[in-house]
C-alpha positions in Angstrom: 0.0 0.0 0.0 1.6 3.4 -1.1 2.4 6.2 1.4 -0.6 7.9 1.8 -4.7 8.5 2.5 -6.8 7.2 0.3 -10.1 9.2 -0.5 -13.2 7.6 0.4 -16.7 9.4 -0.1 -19.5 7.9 2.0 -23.6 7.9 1.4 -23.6 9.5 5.0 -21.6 12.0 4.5 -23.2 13.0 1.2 -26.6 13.3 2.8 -25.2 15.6 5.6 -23.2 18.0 2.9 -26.8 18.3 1.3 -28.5 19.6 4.2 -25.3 21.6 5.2 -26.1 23.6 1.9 -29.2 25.2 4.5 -27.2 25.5 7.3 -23.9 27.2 6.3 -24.8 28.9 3.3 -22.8 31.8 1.9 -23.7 34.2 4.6 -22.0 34.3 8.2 -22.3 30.6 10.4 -25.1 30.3 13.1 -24.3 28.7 16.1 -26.3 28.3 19.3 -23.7 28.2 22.2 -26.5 27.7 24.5 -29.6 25.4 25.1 -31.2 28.9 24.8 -33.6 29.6 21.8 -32.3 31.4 18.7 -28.4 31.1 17.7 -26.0 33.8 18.3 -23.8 35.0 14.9 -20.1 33.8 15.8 -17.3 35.9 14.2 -14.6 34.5 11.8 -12.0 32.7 14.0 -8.5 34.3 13.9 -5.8 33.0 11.4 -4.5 29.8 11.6 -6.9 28.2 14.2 -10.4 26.7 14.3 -13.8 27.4 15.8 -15.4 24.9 17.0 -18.9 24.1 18.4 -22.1 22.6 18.6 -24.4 23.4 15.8 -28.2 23.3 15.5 -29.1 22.2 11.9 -31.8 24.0 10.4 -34.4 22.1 8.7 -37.5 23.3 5.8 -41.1 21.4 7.0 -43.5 21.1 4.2 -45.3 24.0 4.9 -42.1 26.2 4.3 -41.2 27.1 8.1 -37.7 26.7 9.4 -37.0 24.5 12.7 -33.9 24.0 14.7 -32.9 20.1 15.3 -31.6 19.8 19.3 -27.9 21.5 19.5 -27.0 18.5 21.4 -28.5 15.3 20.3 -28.5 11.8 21.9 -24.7 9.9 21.3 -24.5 7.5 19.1 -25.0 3.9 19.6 -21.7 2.2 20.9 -20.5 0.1 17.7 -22.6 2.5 15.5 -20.1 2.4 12.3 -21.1 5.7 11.5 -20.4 7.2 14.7 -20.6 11.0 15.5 -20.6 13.6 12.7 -18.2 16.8 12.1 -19.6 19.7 9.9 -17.8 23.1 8.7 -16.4 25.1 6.5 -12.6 26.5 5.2 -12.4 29.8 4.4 -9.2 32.5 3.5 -8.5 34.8 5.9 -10.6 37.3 4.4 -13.2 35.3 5.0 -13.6 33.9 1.2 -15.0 29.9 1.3 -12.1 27.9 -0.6 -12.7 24.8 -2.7 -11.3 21.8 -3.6 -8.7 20.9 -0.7 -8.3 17.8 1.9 -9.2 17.9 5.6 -7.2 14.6 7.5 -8.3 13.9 10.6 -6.4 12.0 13.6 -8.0 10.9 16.5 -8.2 8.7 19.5 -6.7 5.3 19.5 -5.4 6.1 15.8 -8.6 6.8 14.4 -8.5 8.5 11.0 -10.7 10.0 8.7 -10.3 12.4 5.5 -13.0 14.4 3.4 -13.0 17.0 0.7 -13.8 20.3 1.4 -16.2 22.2 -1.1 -16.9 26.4 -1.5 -20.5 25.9 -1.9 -21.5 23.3 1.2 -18.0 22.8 3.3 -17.4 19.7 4.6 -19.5 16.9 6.5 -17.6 13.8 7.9 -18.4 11.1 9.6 -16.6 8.4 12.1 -15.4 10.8 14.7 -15.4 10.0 18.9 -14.6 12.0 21.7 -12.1 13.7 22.5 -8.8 15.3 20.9 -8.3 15.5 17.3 -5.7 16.8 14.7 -6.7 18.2 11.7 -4.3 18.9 8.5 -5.0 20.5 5.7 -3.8 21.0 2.2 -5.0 23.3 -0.9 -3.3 24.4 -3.5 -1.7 27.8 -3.1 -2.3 27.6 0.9 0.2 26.7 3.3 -0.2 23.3 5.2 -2.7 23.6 8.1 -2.0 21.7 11.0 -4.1 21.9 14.6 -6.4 20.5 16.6 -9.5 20.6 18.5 -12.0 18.7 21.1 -14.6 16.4 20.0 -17.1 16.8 22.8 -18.3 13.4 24.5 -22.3 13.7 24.1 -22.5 15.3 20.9 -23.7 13.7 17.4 -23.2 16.7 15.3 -20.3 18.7 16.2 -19.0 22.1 14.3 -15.8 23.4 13.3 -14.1 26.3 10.8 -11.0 26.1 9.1 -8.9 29.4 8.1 -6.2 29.0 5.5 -3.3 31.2 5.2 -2.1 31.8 1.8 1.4 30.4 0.7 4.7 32.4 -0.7 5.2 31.3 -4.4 8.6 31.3 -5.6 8.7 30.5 -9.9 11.2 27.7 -10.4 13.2 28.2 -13.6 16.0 25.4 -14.7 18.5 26.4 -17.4 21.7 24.4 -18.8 25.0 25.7 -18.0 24.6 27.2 -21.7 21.5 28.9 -20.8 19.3 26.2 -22.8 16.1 25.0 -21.2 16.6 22.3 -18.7 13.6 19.9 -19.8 13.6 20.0 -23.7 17.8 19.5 -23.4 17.2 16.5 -21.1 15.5 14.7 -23.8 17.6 15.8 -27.0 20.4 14.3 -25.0 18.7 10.8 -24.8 17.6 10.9 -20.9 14.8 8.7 -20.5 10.8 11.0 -19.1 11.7 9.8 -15.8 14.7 11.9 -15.5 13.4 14.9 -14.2 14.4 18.3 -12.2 12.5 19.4 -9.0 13.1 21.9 -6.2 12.5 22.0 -2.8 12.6 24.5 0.4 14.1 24.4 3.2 15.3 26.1 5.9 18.5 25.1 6.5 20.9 24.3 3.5 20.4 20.6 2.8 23.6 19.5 2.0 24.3 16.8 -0.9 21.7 14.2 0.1 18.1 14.5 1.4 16.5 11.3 2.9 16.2 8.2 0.5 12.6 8.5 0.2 9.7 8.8 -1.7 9.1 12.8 -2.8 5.9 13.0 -1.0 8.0 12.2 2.4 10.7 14.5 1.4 7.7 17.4 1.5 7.0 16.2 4.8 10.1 17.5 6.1 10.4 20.7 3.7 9.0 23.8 3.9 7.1 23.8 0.6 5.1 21.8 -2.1 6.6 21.3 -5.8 4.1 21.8 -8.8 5.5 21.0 -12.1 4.4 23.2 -15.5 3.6 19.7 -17.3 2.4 21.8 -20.4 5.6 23.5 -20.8 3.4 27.0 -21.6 4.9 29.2 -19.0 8.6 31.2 -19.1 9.0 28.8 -15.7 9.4 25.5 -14.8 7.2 25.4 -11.7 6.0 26.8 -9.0 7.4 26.4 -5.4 5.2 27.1 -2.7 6.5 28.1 0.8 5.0 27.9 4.4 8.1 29.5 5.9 7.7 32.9 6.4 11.6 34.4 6.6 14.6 33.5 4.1 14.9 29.8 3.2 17.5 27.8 0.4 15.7 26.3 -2.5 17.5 23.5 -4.1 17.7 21.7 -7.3 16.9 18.1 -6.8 17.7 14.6 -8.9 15.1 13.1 -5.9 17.5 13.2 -3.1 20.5 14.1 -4.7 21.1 18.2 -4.8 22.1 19.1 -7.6 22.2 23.3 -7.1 20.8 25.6 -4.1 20.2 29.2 -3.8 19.4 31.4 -0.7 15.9 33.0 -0.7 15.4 35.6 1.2 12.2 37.2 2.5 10.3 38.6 -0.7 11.8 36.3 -3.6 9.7 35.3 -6.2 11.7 33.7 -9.0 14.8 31.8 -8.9 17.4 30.4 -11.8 18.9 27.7 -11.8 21.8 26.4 -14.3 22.7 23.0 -13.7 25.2 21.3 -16.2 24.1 17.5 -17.9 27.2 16.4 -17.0 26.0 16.6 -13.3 23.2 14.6 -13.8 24.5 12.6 -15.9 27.2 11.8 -12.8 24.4 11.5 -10.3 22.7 8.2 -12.6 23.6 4.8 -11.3 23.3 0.9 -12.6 21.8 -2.0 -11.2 22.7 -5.9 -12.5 21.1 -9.1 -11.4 20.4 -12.4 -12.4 17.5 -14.6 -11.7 17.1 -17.8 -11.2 14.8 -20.9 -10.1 15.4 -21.3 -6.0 15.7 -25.1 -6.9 17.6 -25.6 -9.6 19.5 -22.4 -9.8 18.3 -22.3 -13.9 17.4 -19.1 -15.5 13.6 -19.0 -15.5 11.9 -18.6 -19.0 9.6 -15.7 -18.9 11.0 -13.6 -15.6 10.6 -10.3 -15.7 12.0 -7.5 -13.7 11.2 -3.8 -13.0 12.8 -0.9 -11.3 10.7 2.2 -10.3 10.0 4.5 -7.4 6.6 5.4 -5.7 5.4 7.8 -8.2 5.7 6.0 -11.1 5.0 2.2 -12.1 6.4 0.8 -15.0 6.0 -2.2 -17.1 8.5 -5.4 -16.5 11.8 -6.1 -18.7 12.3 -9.3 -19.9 15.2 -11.0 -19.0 17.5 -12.7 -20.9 18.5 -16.5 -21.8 20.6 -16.4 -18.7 18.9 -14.8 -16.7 20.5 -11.5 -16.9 19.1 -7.8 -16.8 20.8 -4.3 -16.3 19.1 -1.9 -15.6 20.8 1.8 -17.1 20.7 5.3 -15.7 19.4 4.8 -12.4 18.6 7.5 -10.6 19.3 8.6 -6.5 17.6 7.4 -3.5 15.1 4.5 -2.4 13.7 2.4 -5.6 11.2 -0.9 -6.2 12.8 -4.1 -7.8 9.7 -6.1 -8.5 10.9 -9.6 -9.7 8.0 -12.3 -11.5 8.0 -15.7 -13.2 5.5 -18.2 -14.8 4.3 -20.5 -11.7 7.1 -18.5 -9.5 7.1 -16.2 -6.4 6.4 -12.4 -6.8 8.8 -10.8 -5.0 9.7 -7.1 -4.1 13.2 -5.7 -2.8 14.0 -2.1 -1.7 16.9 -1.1 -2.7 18.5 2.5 -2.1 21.0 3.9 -4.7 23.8 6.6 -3.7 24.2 9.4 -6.6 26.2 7.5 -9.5 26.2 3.9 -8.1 27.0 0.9 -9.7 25.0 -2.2 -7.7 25.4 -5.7 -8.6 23.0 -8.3 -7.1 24.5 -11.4 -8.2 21.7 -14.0 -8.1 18.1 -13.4 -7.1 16.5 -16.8 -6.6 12.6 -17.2 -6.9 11.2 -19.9 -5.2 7.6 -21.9 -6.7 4.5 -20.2 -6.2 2.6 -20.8 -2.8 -0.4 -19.6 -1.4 -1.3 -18.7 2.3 -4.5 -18.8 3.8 -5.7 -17.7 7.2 -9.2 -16.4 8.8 -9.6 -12.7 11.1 -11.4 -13.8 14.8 -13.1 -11.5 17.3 -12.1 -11.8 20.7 -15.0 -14.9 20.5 -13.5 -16.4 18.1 -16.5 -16.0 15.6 -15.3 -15.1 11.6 -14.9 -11.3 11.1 -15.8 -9.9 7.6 -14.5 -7.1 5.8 -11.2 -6.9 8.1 -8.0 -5.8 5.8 -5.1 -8.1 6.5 -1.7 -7.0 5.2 1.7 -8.3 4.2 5.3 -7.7 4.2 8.8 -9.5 3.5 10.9 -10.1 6.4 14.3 -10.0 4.4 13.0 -7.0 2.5 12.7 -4.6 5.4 15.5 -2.4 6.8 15.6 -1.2 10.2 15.3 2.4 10.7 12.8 2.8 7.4 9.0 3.5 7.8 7.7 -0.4 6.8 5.7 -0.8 3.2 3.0 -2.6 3.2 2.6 -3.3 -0.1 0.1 -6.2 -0.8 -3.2 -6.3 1.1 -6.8 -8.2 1.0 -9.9 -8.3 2.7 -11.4 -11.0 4.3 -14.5 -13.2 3.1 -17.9 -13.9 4.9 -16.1 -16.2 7.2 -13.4 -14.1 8.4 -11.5 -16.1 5.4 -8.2 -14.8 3.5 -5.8 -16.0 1.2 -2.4 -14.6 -0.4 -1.2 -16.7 -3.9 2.1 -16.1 -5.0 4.0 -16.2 -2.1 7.7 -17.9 -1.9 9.8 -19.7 0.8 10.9 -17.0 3.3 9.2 -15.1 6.1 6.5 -12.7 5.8 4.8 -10.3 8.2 1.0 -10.0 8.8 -1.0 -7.1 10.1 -4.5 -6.5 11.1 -5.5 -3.2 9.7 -8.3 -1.5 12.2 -9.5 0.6 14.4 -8.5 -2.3 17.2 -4.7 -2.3 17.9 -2.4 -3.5 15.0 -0.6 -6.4 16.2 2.1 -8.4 13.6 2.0 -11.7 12.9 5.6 -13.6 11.9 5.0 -16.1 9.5 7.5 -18.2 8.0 6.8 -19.9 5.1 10.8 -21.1 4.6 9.6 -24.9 6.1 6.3 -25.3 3.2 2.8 -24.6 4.2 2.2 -23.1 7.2 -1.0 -23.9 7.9 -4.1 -21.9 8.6 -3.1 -18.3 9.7 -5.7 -16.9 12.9 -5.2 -13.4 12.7 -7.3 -12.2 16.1 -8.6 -8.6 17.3 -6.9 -7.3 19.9 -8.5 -4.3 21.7 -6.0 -2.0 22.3 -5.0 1.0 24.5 -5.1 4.6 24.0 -1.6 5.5 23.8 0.0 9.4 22.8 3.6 9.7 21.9 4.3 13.5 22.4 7.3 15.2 19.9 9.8 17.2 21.2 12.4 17.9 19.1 14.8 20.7 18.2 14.2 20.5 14.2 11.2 21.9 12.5 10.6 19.0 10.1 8.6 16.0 10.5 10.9 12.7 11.0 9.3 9.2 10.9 8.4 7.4 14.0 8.5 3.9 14.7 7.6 1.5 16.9 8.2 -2.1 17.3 7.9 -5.2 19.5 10.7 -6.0 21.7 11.5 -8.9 19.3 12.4 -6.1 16.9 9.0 -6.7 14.3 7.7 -3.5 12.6 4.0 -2.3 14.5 3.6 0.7 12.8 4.9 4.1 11.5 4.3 7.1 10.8 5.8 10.9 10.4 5.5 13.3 13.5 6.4 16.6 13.8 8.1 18.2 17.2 5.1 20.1 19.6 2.7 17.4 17.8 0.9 13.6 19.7 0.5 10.6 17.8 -2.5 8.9 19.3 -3.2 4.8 18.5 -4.1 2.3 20.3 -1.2 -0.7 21.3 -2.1 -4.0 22.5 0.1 -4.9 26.5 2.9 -5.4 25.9 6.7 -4.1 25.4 7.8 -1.7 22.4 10.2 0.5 21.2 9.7 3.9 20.1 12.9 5.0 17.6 13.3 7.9 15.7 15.6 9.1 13.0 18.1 12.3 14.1 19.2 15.3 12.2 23.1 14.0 12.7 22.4 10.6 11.2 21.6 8.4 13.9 18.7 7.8 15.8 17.0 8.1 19.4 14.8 5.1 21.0 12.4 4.9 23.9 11.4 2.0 25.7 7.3 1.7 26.1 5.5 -0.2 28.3 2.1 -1.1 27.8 -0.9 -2.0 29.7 -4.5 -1.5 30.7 -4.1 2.1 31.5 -4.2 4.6 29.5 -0.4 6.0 28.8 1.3 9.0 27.3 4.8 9.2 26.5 7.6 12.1 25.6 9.4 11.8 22.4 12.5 14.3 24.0 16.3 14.1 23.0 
């Protein structure tokens, strides 16, 4: 499963945005912030933060007249899927409605939820429970939003109003040493589309290497969102935008590798870059590997191998009568080697590539297809459907990196599951819900391993609290004290992860800006517990 929220539109929350169309209108909210009769008119909230409340909904009866619904309705049933409901709006600071952007939402336990936000009716979303929440928030040309608020206990319907600040734009223009543009040069020179110039902001100057990871990630920890001119139509390449207020550098980037960067102090707009092909040219690397039947150690007729990243996916190469495959002009950082074969295992390997390497694999062996089957229990033991299991490769995973989890399925009226195309080695399985996410080693090395009982665990509400020098967000891990991956995730310092962990012993570890990292011990139980993230 890619790094990321996925966008799900529910019938429930439809039906709410259509009656929020009556309540918020384009005119000034209404809330009542009393049991009293008649609402009061509640002013924008200041920049950067959120009002929240409890809102009446107003309703048309046949005959034309207007009626208030209760400002504070019964709770909803315990196990109700729905659960309680958040309604609002996102406006500028001017007060403006915006369109078009994403609310995510982080709750108790590790709840989340997402929904779209829209000019004309705001936002309605469902699934929320007491207590604290963090909302973020994203829109083109608006800096990230990041805060929270209180979800009272009692409430069905529960209000709350975005403001979004507008972002600095800085024009991105990349040149040739010749003056030449960048893009059209790239390609007259025989680099393949995927070789590609962005830029990125930050507040410190970043050095020659950012983070191995996927762009998306690297945004995490920047102060600014890329946006590419994919028509080529404008004297520019992009558009940079910046939350940082005050001078930041802005930097050329083959993914992690920097190519160039430039200071930008407080009221730039547009920056040049010229960046020589020789340079990136330098930064590309090679990969070579051979593959082969896990048996027999024979080429496999038919394998096929591909090398991408996590914005792009791209076909399989076949490989040759030996086996063979090189892969040319590889770029920087963390990539995918998908490997497949007729009647063989499908196998993935993460492989990270310094600027200009050359990596040979030797032999990648493939062992025969297998499949693995399992059922998700209740604490009863009775068949649980709809549950989203998930699976990882042991061997595949590297310490100190936020954990893939790259194949998933869902599981049958009978709590039933199955994965096909799995090999000989050992695999990780999770339990993706709302109950704690508990993995499963299964090792597969010996044949069959039999039916695979994943149970739900009810967990317990845990916060890990950041608080860190650095401004950036840095990934967060935690695993058993056998070492297994639980679950990651990226955290900013002043901000609290909250999920819920079945008893038992973890480890919290964390990347540092010098290179190495900081761990925590964690202890849980029955209770309730909070721990500081602090170096």
């Amino acid at each position: 499963m890619k790094d990321g929220w996925k966008l799900v539109a529910t019938i429930e929350a439809l039906a709410i945005a259509a009656l929020l169309v009556l309540q918020l209108g384009d005119g000034p909210a209404e809330v009542a912030t009393t049991g009293e009769a008649g609402p009061a008119n509640v002013s924008m909230p200041r920049e950067g933060t959120p009002f929240t409340g409890t809102a009446p909904v107003s309703v048309e009866a046949e005959s034309g007249a207007r009626r208030e619904l209760p400002a504070r309705q019964p709770p909803p049933i315990a196990g109700d899927p729905v659960g309680q409901t958040l309604v609002g709006t996102v406006r500028d600071p001017d007060g403006a409605a915006l369109n078009g952007g994403v609310l995510r939402f982080e709750g108790p336990a590790g709840k989340h939820t997402m929904v779209v936000f829209q000019a004309e009716s705001g936002f309605a979303v469902s699934g929320f429970a007491p207590g604290r929440w963090r909302v973020q928030g994203t829109l083109q040309g608006y800096r990230k939003f990041d805060d929270e608020f209180e979800f009272p206990a009692g409430a069905a319907l529960h209000r709350a109003d975005f403001v979004f600040e507008p972002a600095r734009l800085i024009k991105v223009r990349f040149l040739t040493a010749g003056g030449a543009p960048l893009a059209p040069a790239l390609r007259e020179a025989g680099f393949s589309w995927e070789i590609s110039v962005s830029a990125i902001a930050t507040l410190e100057h970043p050095g020659p290497l950012l983070a191995p990871i996927a762009t998306s990630q690297l945004e995490r920890n920047a102060q600014s969102r890329w946006h590419r001119d994919s028509f080529g139509i404008e004297a520019h390449d992009g558009i940079l935008e910046v939350d940082a207020r005050g001078a930041v550098f802005v930097s050329a980037l083959l993914r992690n590798a920097v190519l160039q960067s430039l200071p930008a102090p407080t009221g730039t707009d547009f920056l040049e870059f010229r960046i020589p092909l020789e340079s990136i040219r330098a930064a590309l690397g090679q990969l070579r590997l051979r593959v082969v039947d896990a048996e027999t150690g024979e080429p496999i007729p038919g394998a096929l191998a591909s090398l991408s990243d996590s914005q792009s996916s791209v076909g399989g190469s076949p490989c040759d009568a030996e086996g063979r495959i090189r892969f040319r002009a590889v770029r920087p950082g963390l990539l995918e080697l998908e490997l497949s074969a007729p009647a063989h295992e499908r196998r993935r390997v993460f492989l990270t590539f310094a600027p200009g390497e050359d990596k040979d694999l030797g032999e990648v062996r493939l062992a025969a297809a297998m499949e693995v089957h399992g059922r998700v229990v209740d604490a009863l033991g009775a068949g649980v459907e709809g549950a989203t299991v998930a699976i990882g490769d042991v061997e595949d995973w590297q310490p100190g990196e936020n954990y893939d989890l790259r194949s998933s399925v869902r599981s049958g009226a009978d709590g039933s599951f199955r994965f096909p195309g799995l090999g000989r080695r050992r695999y990780l399985f999770w339990l993706l819900a709302d109950s704690a996410r508990v993995p499963r080693l299964v090792d597969t090395r010996g044949g069959d391993p039999g039916e695979i009982v994943l149970r739900q665990v009810q967990g317990t509400n845990t916060e890990l609290v950041a608080s860190w020098a650095d401004s950036g967000d840095r990934i967060v891990s935690i695993r058993t004290a056998d070492g297994l991956p639980v679950q990651s995730a990226p955290l900013g310092s002043g901000r609290t992860w909250r999920l819920a962990l079945a008893p038992g012993s973890y480890a919290v570890r964390t990347g540092t800006p010098d290179g190495g990292f900081a761990e925590w011990p964690l202890e849980v139980g029955s209770a309730a517990i909070r721990l500081l993230l602090s170096e």
